[in-house]
DOTIFI-720441 format. One record per atom (N, C-alpha, C): residue in three letters; x, y, z. Coordinates in steps of 0.1 Angstrom, whole numbers, plus 5000, padded with zeros to 4 digits. Each point is the difference from the previous one (the first is absolute). Layout:
BEGIN
alaXYZ/...
END
This chain:
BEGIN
unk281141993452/unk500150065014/unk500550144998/unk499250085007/unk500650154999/unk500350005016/unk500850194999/unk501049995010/unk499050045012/unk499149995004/unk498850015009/unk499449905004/unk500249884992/unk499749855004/unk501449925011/unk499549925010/unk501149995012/unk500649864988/unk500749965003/unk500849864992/unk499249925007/unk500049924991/unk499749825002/unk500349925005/unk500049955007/unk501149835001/unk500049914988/unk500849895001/unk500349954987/unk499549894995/unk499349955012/unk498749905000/unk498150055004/unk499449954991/unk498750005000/unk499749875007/unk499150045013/unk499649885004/unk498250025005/unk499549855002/unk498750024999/unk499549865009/unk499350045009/unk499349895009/unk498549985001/unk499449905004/unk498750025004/unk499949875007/unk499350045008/unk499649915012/unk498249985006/unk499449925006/unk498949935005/unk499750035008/unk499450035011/unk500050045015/unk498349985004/unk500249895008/unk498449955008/unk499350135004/unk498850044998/unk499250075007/unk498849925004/unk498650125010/unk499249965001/unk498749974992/unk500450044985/unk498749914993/unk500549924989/unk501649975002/unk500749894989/unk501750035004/unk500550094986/unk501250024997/unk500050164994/unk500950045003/unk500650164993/unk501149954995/unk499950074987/unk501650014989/unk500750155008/unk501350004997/unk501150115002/unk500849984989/unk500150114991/unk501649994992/unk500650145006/unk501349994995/unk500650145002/unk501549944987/unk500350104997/unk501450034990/unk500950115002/unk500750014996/unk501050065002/unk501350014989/unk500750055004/unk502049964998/unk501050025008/unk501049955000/unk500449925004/unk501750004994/unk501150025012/unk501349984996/unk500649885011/unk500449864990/unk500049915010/unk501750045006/unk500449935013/unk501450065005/unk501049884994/unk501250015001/unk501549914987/unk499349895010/unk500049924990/unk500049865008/unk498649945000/unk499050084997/unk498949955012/unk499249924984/unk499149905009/unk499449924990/unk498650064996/unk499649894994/unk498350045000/unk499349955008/unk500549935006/unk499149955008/unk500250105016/unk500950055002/unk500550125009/unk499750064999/unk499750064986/unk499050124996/unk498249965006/unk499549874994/unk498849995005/unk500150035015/unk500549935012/unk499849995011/unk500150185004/unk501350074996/unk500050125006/unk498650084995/unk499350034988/unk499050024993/unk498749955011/unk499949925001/unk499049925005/unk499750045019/unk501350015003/unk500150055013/unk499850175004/unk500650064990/unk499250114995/unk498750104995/unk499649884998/unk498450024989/unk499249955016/unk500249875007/unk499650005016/unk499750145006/unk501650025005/unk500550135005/unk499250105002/unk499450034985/unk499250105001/unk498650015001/unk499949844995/unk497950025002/unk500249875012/unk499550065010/unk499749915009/unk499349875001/unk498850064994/unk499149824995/unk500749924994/unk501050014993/unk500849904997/unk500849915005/unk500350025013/unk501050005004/unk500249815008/unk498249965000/unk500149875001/unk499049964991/unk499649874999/unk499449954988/unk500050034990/unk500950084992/unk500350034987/unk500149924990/unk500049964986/unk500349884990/unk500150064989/unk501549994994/unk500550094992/unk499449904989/unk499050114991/unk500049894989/unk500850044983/unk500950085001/unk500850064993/unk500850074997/unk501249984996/unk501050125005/unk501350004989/unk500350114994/unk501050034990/unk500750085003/unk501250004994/unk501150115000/unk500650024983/unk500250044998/unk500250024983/unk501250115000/unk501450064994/unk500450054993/unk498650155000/unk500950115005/unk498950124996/unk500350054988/unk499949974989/unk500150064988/unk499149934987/unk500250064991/unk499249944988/unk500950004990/
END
């Protein structure tokens, strides 16, 4: 990372979800990172993530079906 790049958060995370349309199904992923807050779980993480990733694309926002979702440590 150079000093022109913004910092990271400390988690890599990664979803993808299903979404009914009119001639079947549409895929959505989106990824990111991710600094979870003291305390908070993973599964706290998915819901806020999830509610989020809604948030912003509308079509999602009902019938959605998350068919996969990670959070990993952002580092190698």
């Amino acid at each position: 990372m150079t000093d022109s790049q913004p910092a990271q958060g400390s988690h890599f995370w990664f979803i993808s979800l299903l979404v009914p349309s009119a001639v079947g199904f549409d895929s959505y992923r989106c990824s990111g990172h991710f600094t979870p807050h003291a305390g908070m779980t993973r599964a706290d993480a998915f819901e806020l993530l999830l509610a989020t990733v809604k948030e912003q694309t509308p079509e999602l926002r009902t019938n959605a079906t998350v068919l996969s979702f990670d959070l990993q440590p952002n580092q190698l």
